[in-house]
N, C-alpha and C positions, 0 to 999 in steps of 0.2 A: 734404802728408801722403799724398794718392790717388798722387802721384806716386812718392813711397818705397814704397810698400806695391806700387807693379808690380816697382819695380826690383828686391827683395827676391823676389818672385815669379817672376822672369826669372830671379835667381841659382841658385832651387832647381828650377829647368827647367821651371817651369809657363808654359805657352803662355799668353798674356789674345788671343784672337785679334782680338776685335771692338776692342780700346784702352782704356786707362784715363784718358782725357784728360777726356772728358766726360759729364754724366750720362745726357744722349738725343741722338741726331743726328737729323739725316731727311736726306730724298735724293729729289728730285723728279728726274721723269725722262716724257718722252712716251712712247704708244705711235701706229702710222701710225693718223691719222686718230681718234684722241681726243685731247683737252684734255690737259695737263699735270697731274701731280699729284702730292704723294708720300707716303711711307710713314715713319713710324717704325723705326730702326734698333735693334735689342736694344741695351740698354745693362747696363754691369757692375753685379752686385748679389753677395753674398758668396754666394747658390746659382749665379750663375753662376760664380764665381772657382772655388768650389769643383768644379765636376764638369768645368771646364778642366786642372784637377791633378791631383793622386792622391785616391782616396778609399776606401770602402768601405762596402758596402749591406749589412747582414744583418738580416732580419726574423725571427723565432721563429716568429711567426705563421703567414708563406707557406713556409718555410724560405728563404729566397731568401738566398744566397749570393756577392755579386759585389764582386769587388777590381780596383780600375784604379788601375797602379803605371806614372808615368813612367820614361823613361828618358834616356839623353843624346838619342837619337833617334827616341822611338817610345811610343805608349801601351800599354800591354799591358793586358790585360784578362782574367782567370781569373773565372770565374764556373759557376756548377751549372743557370742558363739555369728558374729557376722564377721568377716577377712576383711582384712585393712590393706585389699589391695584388689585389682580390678579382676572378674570372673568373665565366665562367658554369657550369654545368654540364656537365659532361664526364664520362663519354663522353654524346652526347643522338642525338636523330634524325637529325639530318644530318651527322654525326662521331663514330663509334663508338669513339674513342680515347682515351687517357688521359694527361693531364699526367705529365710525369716527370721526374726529377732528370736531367740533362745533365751533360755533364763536358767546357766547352769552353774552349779560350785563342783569343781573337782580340789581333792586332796593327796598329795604325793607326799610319801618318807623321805623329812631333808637329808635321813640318816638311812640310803638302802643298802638291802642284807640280801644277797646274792647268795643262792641258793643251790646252780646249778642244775636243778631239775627243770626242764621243761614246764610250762602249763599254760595252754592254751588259751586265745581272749581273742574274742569277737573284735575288740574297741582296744587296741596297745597301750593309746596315749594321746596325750595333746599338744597340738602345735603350740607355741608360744605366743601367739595371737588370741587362741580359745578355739581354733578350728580342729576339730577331731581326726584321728586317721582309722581310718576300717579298711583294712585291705580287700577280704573279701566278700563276695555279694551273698545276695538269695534267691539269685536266679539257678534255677536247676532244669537240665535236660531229663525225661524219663523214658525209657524206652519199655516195650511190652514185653522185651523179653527179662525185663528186670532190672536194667542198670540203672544208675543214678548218677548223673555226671554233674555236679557245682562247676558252674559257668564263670572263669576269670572277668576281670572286669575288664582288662587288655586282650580285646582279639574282635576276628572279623563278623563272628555270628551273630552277635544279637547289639545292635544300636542299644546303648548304656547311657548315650549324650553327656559323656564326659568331657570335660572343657580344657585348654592349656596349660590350666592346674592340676591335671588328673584329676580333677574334682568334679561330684554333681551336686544331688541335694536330693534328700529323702519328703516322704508324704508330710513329714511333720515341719520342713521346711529348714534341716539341718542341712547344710552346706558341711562337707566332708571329703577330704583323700581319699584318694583307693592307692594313690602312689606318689613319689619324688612332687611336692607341693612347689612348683614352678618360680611362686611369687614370692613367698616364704624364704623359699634360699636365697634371691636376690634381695630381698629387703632385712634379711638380717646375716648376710654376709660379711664379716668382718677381714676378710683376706685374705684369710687361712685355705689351707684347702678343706680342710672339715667347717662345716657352720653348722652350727649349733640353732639348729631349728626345733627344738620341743623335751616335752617330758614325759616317759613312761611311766602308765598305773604304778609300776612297783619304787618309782624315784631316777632309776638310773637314765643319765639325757640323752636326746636321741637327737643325732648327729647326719647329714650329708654331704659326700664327699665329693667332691665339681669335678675332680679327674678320676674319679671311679676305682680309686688305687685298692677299695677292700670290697671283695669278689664274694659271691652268695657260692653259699655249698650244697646250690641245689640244681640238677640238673634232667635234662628230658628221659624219662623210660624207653627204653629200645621195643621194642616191639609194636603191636597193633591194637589197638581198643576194638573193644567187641559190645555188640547192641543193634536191635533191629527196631525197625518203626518208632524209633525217637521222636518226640516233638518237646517244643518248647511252650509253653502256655503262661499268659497274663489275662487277666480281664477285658485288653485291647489287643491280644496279638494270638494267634497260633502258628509256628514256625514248624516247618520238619526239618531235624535236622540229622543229615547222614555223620552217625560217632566213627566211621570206621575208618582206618587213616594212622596213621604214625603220631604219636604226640606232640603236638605242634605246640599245646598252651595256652589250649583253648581253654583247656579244663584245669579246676585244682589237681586232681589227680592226673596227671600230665607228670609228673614232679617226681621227684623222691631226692631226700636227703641224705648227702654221702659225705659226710664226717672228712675231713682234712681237702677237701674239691676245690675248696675256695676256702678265702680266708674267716668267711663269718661262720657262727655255729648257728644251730637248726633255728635262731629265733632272732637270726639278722646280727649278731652280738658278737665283740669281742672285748677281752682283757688286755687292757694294755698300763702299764706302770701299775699295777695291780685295780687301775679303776675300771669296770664293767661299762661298756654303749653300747648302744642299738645304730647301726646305720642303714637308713635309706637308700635303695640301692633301684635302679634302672633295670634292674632284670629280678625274677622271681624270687624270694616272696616280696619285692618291691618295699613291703612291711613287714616288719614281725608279726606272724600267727600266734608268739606265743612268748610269755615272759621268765626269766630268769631270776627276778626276784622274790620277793615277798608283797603280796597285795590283796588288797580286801575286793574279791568281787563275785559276782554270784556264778560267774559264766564259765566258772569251775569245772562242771559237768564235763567238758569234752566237747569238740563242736559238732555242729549239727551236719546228718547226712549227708555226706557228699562231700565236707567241709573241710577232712583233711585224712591222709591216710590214704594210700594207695587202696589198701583190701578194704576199707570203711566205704571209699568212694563207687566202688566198681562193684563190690560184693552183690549180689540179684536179692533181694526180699522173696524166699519161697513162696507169702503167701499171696504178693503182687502178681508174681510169675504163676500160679493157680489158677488167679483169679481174672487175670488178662490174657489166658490162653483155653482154659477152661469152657470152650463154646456150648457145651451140654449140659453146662453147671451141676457136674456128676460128683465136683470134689476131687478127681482125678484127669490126666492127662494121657489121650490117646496117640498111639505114630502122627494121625492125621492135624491132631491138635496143635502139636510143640511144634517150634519155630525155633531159628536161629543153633547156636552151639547146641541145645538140647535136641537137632536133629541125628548128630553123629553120634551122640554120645548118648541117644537112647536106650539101647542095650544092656550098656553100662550100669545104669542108673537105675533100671528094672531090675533091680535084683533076685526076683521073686517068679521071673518071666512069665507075669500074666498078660503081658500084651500091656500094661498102663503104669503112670507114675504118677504117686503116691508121696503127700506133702512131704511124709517119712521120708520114704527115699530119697527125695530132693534133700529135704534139711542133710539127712548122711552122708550125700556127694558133697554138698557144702563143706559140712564140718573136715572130710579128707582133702580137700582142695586148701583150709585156712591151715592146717597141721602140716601139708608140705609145704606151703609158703614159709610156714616159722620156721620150719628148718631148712629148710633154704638160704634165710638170710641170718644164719646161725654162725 
């Protein structure tokens, strides 16, 4: 009878991704240097058949508005992007902004083609209500001796006014995740320990797991961040904030990705019965930074400064560091001028020993500092 009821389901174009064969699988699998173990694989329940098809959310309540209409090739999604489920306060202290009615259509591959390469996106995917996930912000520290540190949206510096949902709400009045959507995993929790909360740009679904059984493979850098005369700045706030300190997570480059650490790979994902997820995870990157699939988006490029990448994040802009130390506006830098690691390491960097440093020479310290990183992690 489970087996008529896919075929039937297959006819009317609705994808069952994970199978209708059985009621749980599991899937044990090592990681280097722990024991063996495995996980439970989501299995079909009629909440999950159903938000695999066509459906429709509207609540009076929130006003919330969202229709996901298959097609021969594609999920389509119209929605007015309000949550069908209660928030916090808005506008409050750390978010002066107001939830608002949206007017969006997003489109997913009913048929995704995993790729295996990394690629980067601002915006993963969307929850199954029409609420967005952005893991990370555009808040940025800069300091005068150059650094660039992108500010997590989890940590104690800067008031974000993010609410129970780990959600706030932008100027334009989008209500969005930065993490584990609170309300979402309990209102469409079907008992499993995976629920099935949303869809990735590229098709593949994205899943949270209540007992945290699949582990992020990302973990804190050992050593110390460097940067002097940091501040923070908005329109309403200037902050100073001291970067120097062990990596705690404050920042995206806090981070780095070590391949077999944990069970997900660099973009929150795993393959299990040959099907490709995304899971939401309680610890960093909380969301995928970046998709595994195939998908149509402009945000291609790579992210933006600060936004991912250890040497991208920390890296000093020469002509910042010039131009922010530079008190005699000579074009060059004098012993008296530089600040911070360019104290010690003046010598060094004067290659020419006229007593000053020279954008040249900076860019050239630069360029020898990114050439032994790469081989370093070679």
């Amino acid at each position: 009878m489970k087996n008529g009821i896919c075929n039937a389901l297959t006819i009317v174009g609705v994808l069952c991704l994970l199978g209708c064969n059985s009621h749980r699988k599991t899937t044990e699998h090592t990681h280097d240097g722990l024991e063996s173990h495995s996980h439970d694989v989501v299995s079909e329940s009629n909440n999950e058949t159903r938000y695999f098809g066509s459906y429709e959310l509207e609540d009076e309540n929130f006003g919330t508005k969202t229709k996901m209409t298959i097609t021969s090739d594609k999920r389509v999604m119209v929605t007015n992007a309000l949550p069908n489920h209660k928030t916090g306060q808005f506008p409050n202290q750390g978010n002066p902004n107001t939830i608002s009615e949206q007017n969006k259509t997003y489109s997913f591959p009913l048929y995704p083609e995993y790729t295996g390469k990394a690629q980067w996106v601002r915006e993963p995917g969307i929850a199954l209500n029409g609420i967005k996930f952005e893991p990370g912000t555009a808040e940025v520290v800069e300091c005068e001796t150059g650094e660039n540190y992108r500010v997590e949206a989890f940590q104690d510096v800067i008031d974000l006014g993010l609410d129970f949902n780990n959600a706030h709400v932008q100027p334009t009045g989008a209500y969005h995740y930065h993490g584990s959507p609170t309300s979402v995993i309990q209102n469409f929790d079907s008992g499993e320990d995976l629920v099935h909360i949303g869809f990735a740009h590229d098709g593949f679904p994205i899943y949270y797991s209540k007992s945290g059984a699949y582990k992020s493979s990302f973990k804190p850098l050992d050593g110390n961040r460097e940067g002097e005369d940091c501040v923070y700045e908005n329109p309403g706030q200037h902050i100073d904030v001291a970067v120097g300190g062990h990596h705690d997570g404050t920042f995206t480059s806090d981070f780095e990705y070590v391949a077999g650490y944990g069970d997900l790979d660099e973009c929150n994902g795993i393959m299990i019965d040959d099907t490709y997820m995304y899971v939401v995870t309680n610890e960093f990157p909380y969301v995928s930074r970046c998709l595994m699939g195939e998908f149509e988006n402009e945000e291609r490029k790579g992210p933006p400064n600060g936004g991912g990448g250890r040497d991208q994040a920390q890296r000093p802009n020469v002509k910042t560091i010039i131009s922010n130390m530079d008190a005699n506006k000579d074009g060059k830098l004098s012993k008296d001028e530089v600040k911070g690691p360019l104290v010690d390491a003046f010598s060094e960097i004067d290659s020419n020993g006229d007593g000053y440093i020279t954008e040249a020479e900076l860019q050239k310290e630069n360029r020898g500092k990114r050439q032994g990183s790469q081989r370093n992690r070679k």
